[in-house]
ZAMARGU-4260 file (C-alpha; in steps of 0.2 Angstrom, whole numbers, plus 5000, padded with zeros to 4 digits):
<rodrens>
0) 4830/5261/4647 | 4844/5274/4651 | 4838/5281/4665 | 4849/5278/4683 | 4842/5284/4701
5) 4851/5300/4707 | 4851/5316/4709 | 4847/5328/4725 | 4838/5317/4738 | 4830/5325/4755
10) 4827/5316/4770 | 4807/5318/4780 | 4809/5313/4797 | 4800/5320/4814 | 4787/5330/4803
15) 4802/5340/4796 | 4811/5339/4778 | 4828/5340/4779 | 4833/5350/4759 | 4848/5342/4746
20) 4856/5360/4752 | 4861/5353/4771 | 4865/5334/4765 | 4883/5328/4759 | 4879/5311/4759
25) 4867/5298/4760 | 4870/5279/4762 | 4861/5263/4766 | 4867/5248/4773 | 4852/5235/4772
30) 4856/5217/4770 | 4848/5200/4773 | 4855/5188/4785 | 4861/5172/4776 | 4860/5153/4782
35) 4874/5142/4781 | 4875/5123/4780 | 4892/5115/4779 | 4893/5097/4772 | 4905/5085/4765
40) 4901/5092/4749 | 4905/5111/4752 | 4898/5125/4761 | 4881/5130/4753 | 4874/5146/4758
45) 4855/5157/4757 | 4847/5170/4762 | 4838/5168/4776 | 4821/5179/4778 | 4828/5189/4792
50) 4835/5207/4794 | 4851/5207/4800 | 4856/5228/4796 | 4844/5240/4792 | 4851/5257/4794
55) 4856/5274/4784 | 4869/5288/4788 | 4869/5303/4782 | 4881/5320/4782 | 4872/5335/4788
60) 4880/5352/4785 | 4872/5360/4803 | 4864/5376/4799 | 4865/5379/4819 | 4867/5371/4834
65) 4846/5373/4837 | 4842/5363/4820 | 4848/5347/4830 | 4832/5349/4835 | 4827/5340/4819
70) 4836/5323/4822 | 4834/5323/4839 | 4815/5330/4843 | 4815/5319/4862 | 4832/5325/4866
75) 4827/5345/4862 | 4825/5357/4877 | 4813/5372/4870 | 4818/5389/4874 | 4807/5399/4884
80) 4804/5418/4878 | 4811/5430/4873 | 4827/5416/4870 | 4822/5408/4852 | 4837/5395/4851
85) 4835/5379/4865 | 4848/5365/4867 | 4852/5346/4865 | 4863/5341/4882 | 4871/5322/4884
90) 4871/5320/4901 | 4879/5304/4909 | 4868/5303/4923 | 4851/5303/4911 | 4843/5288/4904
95) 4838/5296/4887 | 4832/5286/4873 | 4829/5293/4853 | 4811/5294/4849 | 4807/5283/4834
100) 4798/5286/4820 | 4795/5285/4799 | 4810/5293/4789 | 4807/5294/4768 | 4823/5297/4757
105) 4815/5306/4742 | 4824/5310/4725 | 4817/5328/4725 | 4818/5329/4704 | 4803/5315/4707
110) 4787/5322/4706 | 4781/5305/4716 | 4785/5292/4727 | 4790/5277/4715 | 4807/5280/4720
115) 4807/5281/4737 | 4816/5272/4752 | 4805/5272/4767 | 4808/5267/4784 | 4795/5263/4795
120) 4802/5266/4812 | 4819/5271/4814 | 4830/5279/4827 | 4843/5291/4825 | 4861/5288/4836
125) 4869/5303/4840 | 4887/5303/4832 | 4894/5322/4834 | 4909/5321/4824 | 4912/5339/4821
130) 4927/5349/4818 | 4927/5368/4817 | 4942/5377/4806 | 4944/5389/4796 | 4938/5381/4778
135) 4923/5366/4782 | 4910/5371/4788 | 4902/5361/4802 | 4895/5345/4798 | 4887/5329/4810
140) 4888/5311/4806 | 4869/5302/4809 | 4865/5287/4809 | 4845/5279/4806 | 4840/5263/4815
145) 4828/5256/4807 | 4818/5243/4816 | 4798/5234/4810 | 4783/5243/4817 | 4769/5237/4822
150) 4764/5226/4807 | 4785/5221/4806 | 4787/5231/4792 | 4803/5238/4790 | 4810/5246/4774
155) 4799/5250/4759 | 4808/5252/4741 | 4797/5262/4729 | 4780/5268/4733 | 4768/5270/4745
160) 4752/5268/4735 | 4751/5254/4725 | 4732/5259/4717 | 4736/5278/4713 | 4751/5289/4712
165) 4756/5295/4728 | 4770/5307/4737 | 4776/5306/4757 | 4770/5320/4765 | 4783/5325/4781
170) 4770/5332/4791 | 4756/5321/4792 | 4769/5308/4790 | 4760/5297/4777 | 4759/5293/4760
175) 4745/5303/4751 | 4738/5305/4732 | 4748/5314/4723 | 4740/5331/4722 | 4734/5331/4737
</rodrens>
């Protein structure tokens, strides 16, 4: 088999898709915690069965200061009308927590879900990193928290369905039949 995973991937997160167009980057950091027992004979070591990081960053080119709104729905103040463009304000004074919620990274070349990384309930960290010139354009840092939800699940390789091929569908937020 000479096929690799690659490609354009989009991100799903708070009933919205983020396109391959807006992303630079996507990375995972997801690792096991590992036990360790030293003993006369040496230090041995094993995976332990616990999470110790689960998280994702990724690089979003930022269409607009208003499509923060995506990544941060709980922080978003809507505009009243006629103003179409609201605000995301950090304010010192405020206990503001992220909203969590399921985030799929899709390869959008797949016409299913089998190569999907799924977390279950994450929270995004507000990192603005951006500097404005004269050549870049404008991009943000964010970083995905995932933590287990309700049954402990936390991070799902592959698909969602494992009797019948399956997509992740941003708005309902679930994993439905493919051609659905």
């Amino acid at each position: 088999m000479n096929d690799e995973l690659g490609g354009k991937m989009e991100i799903a997160m708070n009933e919205l898709t983020i396109p391959a167009s807006l992303l630079s980057e996507v990375s995972f950091d997801i690792a096991e915690g590992v036990r360790e027992r030293a003993t006369l004979a040496g230090t041995y070591s094993k995976p332990s069965g616990s999470q110790e990081t689960n998280q994702a960053m990724f690089t979003l080119y930022l269409p607009s200061m208003d499509y923060l709104k995506t990544i941060f729905p709980g922080r978003y103040n809507a505009p009243s009308a006629p103003q179409t463009t609201g605000n995301v304000i950090v304010n010192a004074d405020s206990c503001v927590t992220t909203d969590a919620g399921p985030v799929n990274f899709h390869y959008t070349c797949d016409d299913n879900d089998n190569n999907d990384i799924h977390f279950y309930s994450a929270s995004a960290q507000l990192n603005f990193n951006g500097t404005m010139n004269a050549t870049d354009s404008l991009t943000i840092e964010v970083t995905l928290y995932a933590n287990p939800d309700e049954d402990g699940n936390v991070v799902r390789f592959g698909t969602g369905d494992l009797d019948e091929e399956s997509i992740y569908d941003a708005e309902t937020e679930t994993t439905v039949p493919l051609g659905s």
